[in-house]
C-alpha positions, 0 to 999 in steps of 0.5 A: 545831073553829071555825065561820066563814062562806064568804066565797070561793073561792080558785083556784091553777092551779100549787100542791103536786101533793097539792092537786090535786082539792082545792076551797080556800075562804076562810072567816071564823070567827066568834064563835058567842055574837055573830056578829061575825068572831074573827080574819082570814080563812083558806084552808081546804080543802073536802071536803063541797061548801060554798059562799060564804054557808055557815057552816060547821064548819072542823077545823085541825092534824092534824085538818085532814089527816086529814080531807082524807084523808091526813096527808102533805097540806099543808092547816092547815084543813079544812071538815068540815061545813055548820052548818044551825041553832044553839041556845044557852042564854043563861041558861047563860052567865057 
């Protein structure tokens, strides 16, 4: 599981018919111990509701399709929950 933050939508009137229904964000993971972005951003499918300004927890791989709902399902990103708070215990780490 990554946490990244919703910084879009993304809309495809004409894409693969198992999709159909699906909500697609575009979201970018973020380094949880500094807040600044890991990597580019990706297109993953939502299932909860989330909306551009969340952070969110996103499941990839086979996790990702089992999520959506069906393992047939062409997704490699899935967002799986909306992050309300964190904590993190600074004198724990190296």
């Amino acid at each position: 599981m990554k946490v990244a933050k919703v910084i879009g939508n993304i809309w495809a009137t004409r894409k693969e018919e198992k999709l159909a229904g699906l909500k697609l964000l575009l979201v970018q993971p973020v380094d949880v111990l500094t807040g600044k972005a890991e990597r580019v951003p990706i297109v993953a499918a939502d299932i909860i509701g989330a909306g551009v300004g969340e952070t969110v927890l996103v499941v990839s791989g086979s996790s990702a399709r089992s999520a959506a709902g069906d393992m047939s399902i062409p997704v490699d990103a899935t967002v799986v929950g909306i992050v309300d708070d964190q904590e993190i215990d600074r004198s724990a780490l190296p």
